[in-house]
C-alpha positions in Angstrom: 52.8 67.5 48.5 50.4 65.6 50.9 50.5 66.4 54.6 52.2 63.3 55.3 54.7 64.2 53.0 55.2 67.5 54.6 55.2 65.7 58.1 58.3 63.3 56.9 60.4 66.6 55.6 59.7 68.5 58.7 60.9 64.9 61.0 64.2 64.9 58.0 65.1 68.4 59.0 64.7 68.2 62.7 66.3 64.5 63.0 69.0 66.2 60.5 69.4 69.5 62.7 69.5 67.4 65.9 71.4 64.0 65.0 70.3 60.8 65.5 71.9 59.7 68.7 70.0 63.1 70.4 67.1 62.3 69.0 67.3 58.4 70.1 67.9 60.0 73.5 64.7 61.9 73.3 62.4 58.9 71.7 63.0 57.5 75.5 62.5 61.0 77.4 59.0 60.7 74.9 58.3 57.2 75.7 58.7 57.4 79.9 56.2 60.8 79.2 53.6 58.5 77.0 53.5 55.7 79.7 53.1 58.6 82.7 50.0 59.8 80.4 49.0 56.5 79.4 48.4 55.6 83.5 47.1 59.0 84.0 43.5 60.4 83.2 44.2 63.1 82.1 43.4 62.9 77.8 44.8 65.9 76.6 48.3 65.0 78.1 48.0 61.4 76.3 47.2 62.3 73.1 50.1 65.3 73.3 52.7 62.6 74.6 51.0 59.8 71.9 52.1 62.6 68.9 55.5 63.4 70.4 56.0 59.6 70.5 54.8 59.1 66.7 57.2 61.8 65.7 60.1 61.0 67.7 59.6 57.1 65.5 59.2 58.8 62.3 62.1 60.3 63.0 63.9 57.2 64.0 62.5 55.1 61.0 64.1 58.1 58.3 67.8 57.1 59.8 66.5 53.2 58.8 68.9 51.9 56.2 66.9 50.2 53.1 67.5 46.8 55.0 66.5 48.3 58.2 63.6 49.9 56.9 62.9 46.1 55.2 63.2 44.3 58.4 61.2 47.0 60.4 58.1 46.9 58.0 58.3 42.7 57.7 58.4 42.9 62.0 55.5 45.6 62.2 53.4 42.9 59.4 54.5 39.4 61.6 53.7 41.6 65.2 50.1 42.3 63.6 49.0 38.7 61.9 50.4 37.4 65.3 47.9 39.2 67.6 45.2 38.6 64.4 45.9 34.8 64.8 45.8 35.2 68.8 42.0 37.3 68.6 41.2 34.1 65.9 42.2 31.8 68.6 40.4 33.8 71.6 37.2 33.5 69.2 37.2 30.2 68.5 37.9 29.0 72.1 
């Protein structure tokens, strides 16, 4: 087993223990901390908020249904040639 696969059972078992609505609640409390960081200078605090935040959405994409979990990769892969096409764009101007 892989350390991301150990990463995704551990997320299973907490999101499991906790619920998902709990652990919706705390993907915000995680988010509002990651911003505070991310205006802050303070590095060490960042990159702690940054893993809490990646964790917290692990979490949240293991209670994805298959078509969830569908549409969620097909956004994350439109978001990213978006902003590709926009740097294209910038370039070429």
């Amino acid at each position: 087993m892989d350390q991301n696969d150990i990463r995704v059972q551990k997320c299973g078992e907490i999101l499991e223990h906790y619920g998902f609505e709990a652990q919706q609640e705390k993907l915000v409390e995680e988010c509002e901390e990651l911003i505070e960081a991310a205006q802050g200078e303070d590095y060490d605090s960042f990159i702690e908020e940054l893993a809490d935040v990646t964790i917290m959405i692990a979490q949240m994409n293991l209670a994805l249904t298959d078509e969830q979990s569908e549409q969620f990769e097909s956004m994350i892969n439109y978001k990213l040639a978006r902003t590709l096409d926009r740097i294209k764009a910038e370039v070429n101007t």
